[in-house]
Each structure stands twice: as structure tokens, then as C-alpha cells.
C-alpha positions as semicolon CSV with decimal commas, in nm:
position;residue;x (nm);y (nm);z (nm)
1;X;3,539;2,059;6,198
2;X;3,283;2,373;6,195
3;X;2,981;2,272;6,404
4;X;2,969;2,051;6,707
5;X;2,653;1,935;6,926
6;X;2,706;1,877;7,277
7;X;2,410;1,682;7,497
8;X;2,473;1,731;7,854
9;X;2,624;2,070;7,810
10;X;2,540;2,163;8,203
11;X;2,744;1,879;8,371
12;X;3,091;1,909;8,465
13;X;3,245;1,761;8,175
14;X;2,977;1,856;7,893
15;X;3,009;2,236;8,016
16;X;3,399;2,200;7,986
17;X;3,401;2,042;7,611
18;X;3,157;2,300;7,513
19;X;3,380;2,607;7,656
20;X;3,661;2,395;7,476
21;X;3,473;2,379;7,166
22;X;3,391;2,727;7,162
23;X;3,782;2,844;7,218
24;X;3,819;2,650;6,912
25;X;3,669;2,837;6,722
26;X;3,347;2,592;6,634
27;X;3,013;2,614;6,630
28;X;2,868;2,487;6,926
29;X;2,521;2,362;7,020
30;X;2,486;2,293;7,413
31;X;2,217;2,087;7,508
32;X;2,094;2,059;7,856
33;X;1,714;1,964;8,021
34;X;1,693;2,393;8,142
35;X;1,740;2,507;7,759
36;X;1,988;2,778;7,910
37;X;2,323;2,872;7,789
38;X;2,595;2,687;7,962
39;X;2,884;2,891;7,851
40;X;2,919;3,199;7,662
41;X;2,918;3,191;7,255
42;X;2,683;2,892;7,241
43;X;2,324;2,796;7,090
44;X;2,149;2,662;7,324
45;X;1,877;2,406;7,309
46;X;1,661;2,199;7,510
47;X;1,625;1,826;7,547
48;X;1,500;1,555;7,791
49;X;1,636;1,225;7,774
50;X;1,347;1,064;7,859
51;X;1,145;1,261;7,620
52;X;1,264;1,121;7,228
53;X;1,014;1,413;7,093
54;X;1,273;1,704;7,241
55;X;1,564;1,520;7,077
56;X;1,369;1,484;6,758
57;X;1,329;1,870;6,807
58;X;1,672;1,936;6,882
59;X;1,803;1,767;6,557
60;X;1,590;1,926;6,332
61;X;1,661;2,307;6,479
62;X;2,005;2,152;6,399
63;X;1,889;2,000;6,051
64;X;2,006;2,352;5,842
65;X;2,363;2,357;5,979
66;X;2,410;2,001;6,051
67;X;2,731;1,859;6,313
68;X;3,090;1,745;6,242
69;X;3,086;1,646;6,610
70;X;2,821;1,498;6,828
71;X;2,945;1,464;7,197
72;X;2,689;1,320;7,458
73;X;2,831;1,384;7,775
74;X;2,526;1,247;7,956
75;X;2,501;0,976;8,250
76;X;2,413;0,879;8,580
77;X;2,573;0,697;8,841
78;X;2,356;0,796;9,160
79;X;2,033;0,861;9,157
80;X;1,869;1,214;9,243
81;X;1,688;0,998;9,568
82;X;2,020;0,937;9,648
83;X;2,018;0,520;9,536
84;X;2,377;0,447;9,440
85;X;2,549;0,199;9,292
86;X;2,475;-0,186;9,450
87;X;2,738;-0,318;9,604
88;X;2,576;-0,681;9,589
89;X;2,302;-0,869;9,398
90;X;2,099;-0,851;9,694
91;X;2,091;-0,500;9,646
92;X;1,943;-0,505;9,321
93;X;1,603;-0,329;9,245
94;X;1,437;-0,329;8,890
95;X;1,278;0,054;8,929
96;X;1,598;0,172;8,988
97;X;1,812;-0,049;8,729
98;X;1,568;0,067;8,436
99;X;1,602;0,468;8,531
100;X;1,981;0,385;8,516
101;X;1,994;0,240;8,211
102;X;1,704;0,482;8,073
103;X;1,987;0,738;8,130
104;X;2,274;0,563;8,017
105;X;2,222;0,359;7,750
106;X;1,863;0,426;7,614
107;X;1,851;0,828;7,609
108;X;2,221;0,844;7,407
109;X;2,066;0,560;7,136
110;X;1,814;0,784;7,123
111;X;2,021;1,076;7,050
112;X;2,208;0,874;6,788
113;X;1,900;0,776;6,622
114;X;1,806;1,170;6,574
115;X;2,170;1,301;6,482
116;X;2,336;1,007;6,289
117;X;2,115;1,087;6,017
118;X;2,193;1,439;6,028
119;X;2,549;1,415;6,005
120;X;2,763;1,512;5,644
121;X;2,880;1,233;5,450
122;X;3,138;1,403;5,267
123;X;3,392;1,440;5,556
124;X;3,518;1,338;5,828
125;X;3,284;1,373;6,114
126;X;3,240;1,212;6,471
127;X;2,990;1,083;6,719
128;X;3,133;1,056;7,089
129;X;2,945;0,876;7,361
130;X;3,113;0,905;7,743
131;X;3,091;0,559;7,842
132;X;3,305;0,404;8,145
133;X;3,536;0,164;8,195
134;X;3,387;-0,039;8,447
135;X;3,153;-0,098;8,129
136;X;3,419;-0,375;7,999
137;X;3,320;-0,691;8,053
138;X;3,679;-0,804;8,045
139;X;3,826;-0,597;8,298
140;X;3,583;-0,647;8,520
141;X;3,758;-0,823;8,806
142;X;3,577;-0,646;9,130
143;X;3,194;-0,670;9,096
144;X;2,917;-0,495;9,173
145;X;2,778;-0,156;9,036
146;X;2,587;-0,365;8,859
147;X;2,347;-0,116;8,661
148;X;2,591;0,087;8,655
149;X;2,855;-0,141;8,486
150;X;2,554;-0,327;8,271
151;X;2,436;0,039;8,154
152;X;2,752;0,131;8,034
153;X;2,811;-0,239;7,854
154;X;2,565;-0,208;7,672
155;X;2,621;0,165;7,586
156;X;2,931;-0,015;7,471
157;X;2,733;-0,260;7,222
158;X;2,517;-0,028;7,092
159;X;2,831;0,184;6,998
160;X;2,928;-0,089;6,809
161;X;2,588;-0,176;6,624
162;X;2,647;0,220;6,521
163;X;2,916;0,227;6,365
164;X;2,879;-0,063;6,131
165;X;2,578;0,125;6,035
166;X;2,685;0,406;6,004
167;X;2,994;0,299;5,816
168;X;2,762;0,217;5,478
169;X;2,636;0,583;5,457
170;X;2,936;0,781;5,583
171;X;3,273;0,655;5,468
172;X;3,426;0,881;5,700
173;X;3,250;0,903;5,975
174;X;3,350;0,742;6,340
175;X;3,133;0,683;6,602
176;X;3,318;0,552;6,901
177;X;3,295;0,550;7,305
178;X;3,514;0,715;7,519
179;X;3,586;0,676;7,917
180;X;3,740;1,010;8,009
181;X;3,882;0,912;8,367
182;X;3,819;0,987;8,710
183;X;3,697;1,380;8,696
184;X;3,606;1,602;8,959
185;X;3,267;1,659;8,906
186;X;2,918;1,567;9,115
187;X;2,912;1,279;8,937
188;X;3,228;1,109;9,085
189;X;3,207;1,339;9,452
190;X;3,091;1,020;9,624
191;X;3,322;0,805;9,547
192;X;3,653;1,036;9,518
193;X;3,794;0,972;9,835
194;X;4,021;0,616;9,741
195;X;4,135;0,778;9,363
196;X;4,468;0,949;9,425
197;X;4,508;1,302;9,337
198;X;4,709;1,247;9,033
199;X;4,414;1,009;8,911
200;X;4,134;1,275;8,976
201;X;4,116;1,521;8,684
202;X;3,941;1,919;8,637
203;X;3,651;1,912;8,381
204;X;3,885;2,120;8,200
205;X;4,190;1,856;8,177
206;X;3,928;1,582;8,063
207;X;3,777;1,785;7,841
208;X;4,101;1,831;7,612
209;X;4,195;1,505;7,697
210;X;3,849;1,382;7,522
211;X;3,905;1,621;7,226
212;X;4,294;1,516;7,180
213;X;4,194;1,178;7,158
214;X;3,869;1,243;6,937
215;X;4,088;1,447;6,742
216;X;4,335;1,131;6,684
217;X;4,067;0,864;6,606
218;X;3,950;0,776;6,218
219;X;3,762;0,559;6,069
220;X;3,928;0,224;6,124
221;X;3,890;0,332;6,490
222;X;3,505;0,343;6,469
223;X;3,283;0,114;6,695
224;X;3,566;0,094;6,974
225;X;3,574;0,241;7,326
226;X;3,886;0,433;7,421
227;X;4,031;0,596;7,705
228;X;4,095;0,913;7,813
229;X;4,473;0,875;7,652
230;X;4,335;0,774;7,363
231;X;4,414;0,357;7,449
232;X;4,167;0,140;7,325
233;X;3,945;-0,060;7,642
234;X;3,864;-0,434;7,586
235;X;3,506;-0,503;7,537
């Protein structure tokens, strides 16, 4: 691979795969709402998720020097007023449910809609979306979270829907999802305090976890969600 595209280059694990990226030797745009470089040796660009017009921009400042590797490292779990995940149907409010799932499964279909297009069709190239694993409907077995878990479902689906597309214009293309773990990073800081250490990764560690296991996936792989050790996650 010689160009990669990261969206959500500011958080915790999108900063990490970009510095990753960049030790690799690739190209590497870094996406993030500011526009600023995230780590040294990158382009940066700007891009809302809410806002398909920046991600149309995005794509076509990338449109010259198109991707091998698309990684959106976006998502939200708690809300910047602070509204969490619902522990109960009771808790349930429909503002709140369609800003999660605005961030989580809308804004990355958006970003595939923009970049799919873009990407080569004569090699082997790869479109990454962090999902969760909570997002399986068959492992559910506690409950609850339940935009959260329904965001990230359907995240799942549309992975799915992709990659069949995708599959009649680029023979060798993969687009898959990916739950990278339990990382240390805002995102998770709430809810840390039952993982056990050995659980809890750096940014760093998931970040070449995420790129060992991208780096083992092909194109029979394509439409599935995997873990961070590269074992597939039931639907």
C-alpha cells in the first residue's frame, strides 16, 4: 500500500494508526473536524460528519492520489452533554439515539459513499470501519446500551451491503469492520474501571493490532467484522 486516509485522525486510536501509518512509510491523510495536523508527516484535511459537503471535499482533494487504505476511526459512545449509554428502555430518548447513530453509523456510510468510488481497482486495497462488538446481535447476552449497540449493528449491515458492492467494481478490494478492543482512550475512560489491565490496551498496541489484522484480511474476508486478533465476530 502507498496512500492511506484516516477519518478521525485526532482520537486516541485514529491519531495512533496515523503515526503507525506514517512509520510505515505511507502516505497518510488525517482527517479530523479542526483540519490540523495530528501527527507529524501527514496531510491534513478537514471534515464534519454531520456535514456530507466536507467529506465530498475531502475525497476530491484526495481524488489525484487516490487511497489503498481508508480507516474511519470515528464514533461515539457518550455524548459531549455527558448522556451515556441507557442502561434500560426506560432510558431511551429519540434526540439522543439519532445523534448516536448520526455518528456511528450514518457519518462513516457517508464517508464510504465519497471514498469507495475513489479507490484503485487494480490492487488490493481496503476500507476499515471501527465498529464494536457489543454491535453483534448474537453475542449480545447483557442488554442495554441500546444506541450504542443498535448504532454499531447497523454499522455492521451497512458493512456488509458495501462490500457486495463494492466487490463488482474492485475484484480486490475488502471492505470489512473491525472491533479493536478495550483501549485507553476518552472514549472508554468511563467505563474502564471493571476491564482488567491485561484487557485495556495503549492507542499504540490497538493501532498495530488493527493494521496486523487489516494487513491479514483479503477478499474472501470482505463484508465481515473482525476482532482486534484478527477473529471473525458473529453478526
Amino acid at each position: 500500500m502507498r496512500t492511506a486516509a484516516v477519518f478521525g485522525a485526532s482520537g486516541g486510536i485514529g491519531r495512533a494508526l496515523s503515526a503507525a501509518l506514517v512509520d510505515r512509510g505511507l502516505t497518510v491523510w488525517a482527517g479530523s473536524r479542526s483540519g490540523e495536523e495530528p501527527v507529524d508527516g501527514t496531510r491534513p484535511f478537514r471534515f464534519d460528519l454531520s456535514d456530507e459537503e466536507s467529506i465530498m471535499d475531502a475525497a476530491d482533494a484526495m481524488r489525484d492520489d487516490p487511497p489503498d487504505l481508508v480507516i474511519v476511526a470515528t464514533g461515539v459512545l457518550t455524548l459531549p452533554d455527558g448522556t451515556g449509554p441507557e442502561r434500560s428502555v426506560k432510558a431511551i430518548d429519540g434526540v439522543a439515539m439519532a445523534r448516536i447513530f448520526a455518528a456511528n453509523t450514518i457519518g462513516p456510510a457517508l464517508i464510504a459513499k465519497h471514498m469507495l468510488p475513489l479507490m484503485p481497482r487494480d490492487r488490493r486495497c481496503v476500507f476499515a470501519a471501527l465498529s464494536a462488538r457489543v454491535g453483534s446481535i448474537r453475542d449480545n447476552r447483557l442488554g442495554g446500551w441500546h444506541s450504542y449497540r443498535a448504532s454499531k449493528a447497523a454499522l455492521n449491515m451497512l458493512v456488509r451491503n458495501f462490500a457486495i458492492e463494492f466487490a463488482r467494481t474492485h475484484k480486490h478490494g475488502i471492505v470489512a469492520a473491525l472491533h479493536p478492543g478495550t483501549v485507553d482512550t476518552a472514549l472508554s475512560e468511563p467505563f474502564q474501571g471493571n476491564v482488567p489491565d491485561r484487557q485495556l490496551t495503549t492507542p499504540s498496541q490497538a493501532a498495530e493490532n488493527l493494521l496486523a489484522v487489516i494487513d491479514g484480511l483479503s477478499p474472501v474476508d470482505s463484508g465481515g467484522h473482525f476482532d482486534w486478533k484478527g477473529e471473525a465476530i458473529p453478526a
